[in-house]
C-alpha positions as CSV (number, residue, x, y, z in Angstrom):
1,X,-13.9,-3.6,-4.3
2,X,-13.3,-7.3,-4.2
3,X,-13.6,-8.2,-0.5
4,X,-14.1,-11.5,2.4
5,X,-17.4,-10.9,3.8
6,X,-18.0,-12.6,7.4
7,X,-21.5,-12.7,8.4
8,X,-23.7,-13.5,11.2
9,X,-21.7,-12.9,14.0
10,X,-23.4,-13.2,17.6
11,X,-22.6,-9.7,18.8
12,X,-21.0,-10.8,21.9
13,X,-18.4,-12.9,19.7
14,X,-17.9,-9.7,17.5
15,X,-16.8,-7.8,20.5
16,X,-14.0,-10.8,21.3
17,X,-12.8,-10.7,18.3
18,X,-12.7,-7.1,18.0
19,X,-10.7,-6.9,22.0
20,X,-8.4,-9.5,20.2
21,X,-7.7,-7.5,17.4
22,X,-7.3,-4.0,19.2
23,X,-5.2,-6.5,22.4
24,X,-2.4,-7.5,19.1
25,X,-2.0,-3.9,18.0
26,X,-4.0,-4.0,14.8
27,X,-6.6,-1.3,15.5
28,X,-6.6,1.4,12.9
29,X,-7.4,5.3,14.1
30,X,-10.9,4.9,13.4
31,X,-13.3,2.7,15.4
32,X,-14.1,-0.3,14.0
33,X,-10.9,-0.6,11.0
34,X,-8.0,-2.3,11.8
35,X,-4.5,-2.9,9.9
36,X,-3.6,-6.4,9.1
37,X,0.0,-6.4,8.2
38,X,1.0,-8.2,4.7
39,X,4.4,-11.1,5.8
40,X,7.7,-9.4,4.2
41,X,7.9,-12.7,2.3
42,X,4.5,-11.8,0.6
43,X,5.3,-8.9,-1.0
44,X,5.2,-8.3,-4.8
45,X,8.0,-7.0,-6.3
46,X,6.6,-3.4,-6.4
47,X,5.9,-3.3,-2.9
48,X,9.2,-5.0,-2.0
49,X,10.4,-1.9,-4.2
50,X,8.3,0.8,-2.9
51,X,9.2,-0.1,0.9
52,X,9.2,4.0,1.7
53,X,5.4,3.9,0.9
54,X,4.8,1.0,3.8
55,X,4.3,-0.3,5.6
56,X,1.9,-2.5,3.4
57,X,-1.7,-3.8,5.3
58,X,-5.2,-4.9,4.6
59,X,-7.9,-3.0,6.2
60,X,-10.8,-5.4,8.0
61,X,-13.7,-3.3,9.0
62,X,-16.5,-4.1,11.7
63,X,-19.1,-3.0,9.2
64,X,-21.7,-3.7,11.8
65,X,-22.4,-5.9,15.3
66,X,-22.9,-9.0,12.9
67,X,-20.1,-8.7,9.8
68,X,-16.4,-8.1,9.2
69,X,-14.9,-7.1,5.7
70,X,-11.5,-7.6,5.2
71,X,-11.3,-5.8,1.9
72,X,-8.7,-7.9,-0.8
73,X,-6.8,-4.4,-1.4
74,X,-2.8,-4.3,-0.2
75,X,-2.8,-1.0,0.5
76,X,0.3,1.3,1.6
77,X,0.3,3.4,5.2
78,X,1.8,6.3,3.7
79,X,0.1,6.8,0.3
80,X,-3.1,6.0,-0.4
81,X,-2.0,5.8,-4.5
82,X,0.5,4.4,-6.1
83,X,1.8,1.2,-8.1
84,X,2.1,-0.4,-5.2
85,X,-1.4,-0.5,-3.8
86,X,-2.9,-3.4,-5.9
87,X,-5.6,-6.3,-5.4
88,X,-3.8,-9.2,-3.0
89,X,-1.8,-11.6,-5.3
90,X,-3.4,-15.4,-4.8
91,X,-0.8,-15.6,-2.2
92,X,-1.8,-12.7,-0.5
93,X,-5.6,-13.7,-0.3
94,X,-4.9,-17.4,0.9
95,X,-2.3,-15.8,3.8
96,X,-4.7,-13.2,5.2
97,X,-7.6,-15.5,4.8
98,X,-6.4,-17.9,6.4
99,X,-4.9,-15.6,9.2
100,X,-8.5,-13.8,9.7
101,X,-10.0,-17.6,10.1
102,X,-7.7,-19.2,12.7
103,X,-7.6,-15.9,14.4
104,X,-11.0,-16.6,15.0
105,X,-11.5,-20.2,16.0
106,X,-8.7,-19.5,18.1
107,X,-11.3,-17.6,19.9
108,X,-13.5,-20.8,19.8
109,X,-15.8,-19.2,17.5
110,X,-17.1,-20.9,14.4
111,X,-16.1,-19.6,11.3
């Protein structure tokens, strides 16, 4: 699984950022995993196409009190295979990376 590893957290800014997250409405049903939606205007062609499988997300995990994955996998709400759950085009990577990031120094915590 190709994945953006964030390490080294202080636990007490891994709880912020995991209030923030659950205070947008990205929390997943599991503790800890939450759905970052992929923009409309992002979309491959296949996923554009495959709309009924959506909606389309990447999963970031608290993997512990000190690291976040945000695994590099678009993957579809309502079908956990299909042609349109691929690896995140270039466009895809740079978007949500950049997303996770600024989510966090908004915080005023270092990335």
């Amino acid at each position: 699984m190709r994945s953006y590893l964030i390490e080294d957290f202080y636990p007490e800014h891994l709880d912020r950022v995991l209030v923030a997250l659950k205070d947008k409405g990205y929390a997943g049903p599991l503790d800890g995993i939450f759905y970052l939606p992929v923009p409309q205007e992002l979309l491959t062609e296949a996923q554009r196409a495959h709309a009924d499988c959506g909606p389309h997300m990447f999963v970031l995990e608290a993997v512990d009190e000190h690291t976040l994955k945000l695994e590099l996998l678009v993957r579809a709400q309502k079908k956990l295979r299909c042609e349109c759950v691929m690896y995140a085009t270039p466009a895809q990577r740079e978007h949500i990376i950049d997303f996770l990031d600024a989510f966090i120094r908004q915080l005023d915590i270092a990335v």
